[in-house]
N, C-alpha and C positions, 0 to 999 in steps of 0.2 A: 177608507180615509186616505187622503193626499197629505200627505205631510212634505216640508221642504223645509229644511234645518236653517233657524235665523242664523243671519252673521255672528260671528264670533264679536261678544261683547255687548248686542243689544238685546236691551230684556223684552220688549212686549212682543207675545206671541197669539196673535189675530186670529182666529175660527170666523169664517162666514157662515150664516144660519140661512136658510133660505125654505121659505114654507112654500110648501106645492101640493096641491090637492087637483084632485080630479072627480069631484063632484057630478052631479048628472045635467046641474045648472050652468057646467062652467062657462064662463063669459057668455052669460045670457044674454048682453045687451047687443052681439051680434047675431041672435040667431034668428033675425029677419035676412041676413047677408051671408051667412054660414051655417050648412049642417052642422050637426051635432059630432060627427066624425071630423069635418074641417077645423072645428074650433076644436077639438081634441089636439089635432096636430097644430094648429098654431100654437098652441099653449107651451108643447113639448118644443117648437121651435124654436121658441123665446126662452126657456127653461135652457136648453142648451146653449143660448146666444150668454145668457147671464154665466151658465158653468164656467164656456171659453173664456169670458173676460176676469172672472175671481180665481182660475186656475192658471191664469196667466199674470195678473195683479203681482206683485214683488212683497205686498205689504199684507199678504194672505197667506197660511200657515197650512189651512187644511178647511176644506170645504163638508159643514154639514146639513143633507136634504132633509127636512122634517116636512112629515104629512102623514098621510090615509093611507096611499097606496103606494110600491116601491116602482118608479122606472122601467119598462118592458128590460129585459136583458141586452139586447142590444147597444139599445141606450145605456144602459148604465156601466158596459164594456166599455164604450167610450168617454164616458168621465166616473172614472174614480175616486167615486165620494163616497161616505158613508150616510146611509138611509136611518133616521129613527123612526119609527111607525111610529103612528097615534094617531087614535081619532078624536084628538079633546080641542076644543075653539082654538079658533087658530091663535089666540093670543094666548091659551094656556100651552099650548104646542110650543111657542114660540120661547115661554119663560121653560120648561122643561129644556128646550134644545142649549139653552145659555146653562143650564144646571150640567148639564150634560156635556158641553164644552169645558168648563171649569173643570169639570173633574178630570177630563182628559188634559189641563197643561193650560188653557186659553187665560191670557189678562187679559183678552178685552175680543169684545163680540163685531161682527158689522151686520145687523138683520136685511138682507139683502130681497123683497119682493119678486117674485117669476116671471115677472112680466114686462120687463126692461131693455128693449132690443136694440137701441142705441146704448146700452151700459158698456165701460169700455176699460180695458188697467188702469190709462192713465189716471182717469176719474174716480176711480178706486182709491189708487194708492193717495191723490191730490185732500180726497175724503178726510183719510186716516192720517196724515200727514197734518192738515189743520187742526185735527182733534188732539194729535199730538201735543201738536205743541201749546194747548190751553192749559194754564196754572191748574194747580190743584191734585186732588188723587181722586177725585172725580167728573170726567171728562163726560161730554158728547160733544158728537156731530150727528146734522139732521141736513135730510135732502128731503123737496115735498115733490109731490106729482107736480105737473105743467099745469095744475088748478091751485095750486095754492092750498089744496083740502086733505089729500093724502099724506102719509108716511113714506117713502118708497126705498129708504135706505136711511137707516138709523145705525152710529159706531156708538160706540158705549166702554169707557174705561173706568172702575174694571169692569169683569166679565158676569158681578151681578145683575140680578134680571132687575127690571123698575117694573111698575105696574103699568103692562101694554094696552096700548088703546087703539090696536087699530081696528078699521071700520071709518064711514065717513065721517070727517072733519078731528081726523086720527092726528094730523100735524098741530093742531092749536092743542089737545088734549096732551100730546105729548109733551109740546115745551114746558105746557103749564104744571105738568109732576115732575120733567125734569130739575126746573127753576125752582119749585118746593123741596126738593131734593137736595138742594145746594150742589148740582152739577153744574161747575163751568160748561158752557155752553156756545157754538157757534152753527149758523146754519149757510151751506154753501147751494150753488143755483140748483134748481130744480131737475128734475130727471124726467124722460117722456114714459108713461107708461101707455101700457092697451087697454082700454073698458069698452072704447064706442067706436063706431064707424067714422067717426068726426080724429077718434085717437090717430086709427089704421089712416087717414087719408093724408093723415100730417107727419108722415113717416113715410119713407121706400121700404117699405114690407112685402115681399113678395108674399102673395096667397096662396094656401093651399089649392090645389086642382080643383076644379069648380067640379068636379067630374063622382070626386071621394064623396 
């Protein structure tokens, strides 16, 4: 776990949740364009592009990886986060790792997806910062994929779990149990994630070695 002690005097203490799995499908929609090995490492690419921007973020407390399997060693020498295993759907994954932040200190969560290579502090903190500041003692902010159909970054104050819905057309599902929820609510621009070839062409992603 990274930890990084808030200023003196402010209370909310932010955990990023970020679910990462490595599946045998993973990012199946390029494996007309990418071995099975190349899309391994792009995934681990983008997983580390996401670590350096929430470990860098000003409004992030401490960073926690939830999934299947834990980071080769190397990798996880250079970001110092803590790993929770499980292998239960990634939405129950997701509601345990918010249990599991609360119990370590977190008021409030940011569910941050692995697949985010332009995600950046600024954007981060700009996030938390509008969620901030929504009336109420129950907050969110939502960012959707560049379709308008994804989740790809959900904050949540406080750091109870809602009932997660991701999966396609995970954004409309969302606001609609937020909203039942009586969560103030705001949603800021969208975030580019990776699925398809069409993703990777609309982004400077350098690719893995055609060679691996």
């Amino acid at each position: 776990m990274t930890n990084r002690p808030a200023a003196a005097g402010v209370a909310p203490v932010c955990f990023a949740i970020v679910p990462y799995r490595e599946r045998p499908d993973l990012k199946s929609r390029l494996a007309d364009q990418l071995s099975p090995l190349q899309r391994l490492q792009l995934a681990r690419t983008m997983l580390g592009q996401v670590l350096d921007a929430l470990l860098q973020a000003r409004s992030v407390q401490a960073v926690l990886l939830v999934g299947d399997v834990a980071p080769p060693p190397d990798f996880a020498r250079r970001w110092a986060v803590e790993h929770l295993e499980t292998g239960e759907s990634l939405n129950d994954s997701v509601r345990r790792a918010c249990h599991a932040a609360a119990a370590r200190g977190a008021t409030e969560v940011i569910i941050v997806l692995a697949d985010l290579p332009t995600l950046t502090p600024p954007l981060i903190d700009h996030m938390i910062a509008r969620g901030r500041a929504l009336p109420g003692a129950a907050r969110a902010a939502l960012a959707s994929c560049q379709h308008q159909d994804g989740t790809n970054l959900l904050w949540l104050m406080p750091a109870a779990p809602v009932e997660f819905a991701y999966g396609k057309g995970s954004r409309a599902r969302h606001l609609q149990t937020l909203r039942e929820q009586g969560y103030a609510l705001v949603e800021v621009p969208s975030i580019h994630d990776v699925d398809s070839r069409e993703d990777l062409a609309a982004i400077n992603l350098p690719l893995p070695d055609q060679s691996a």
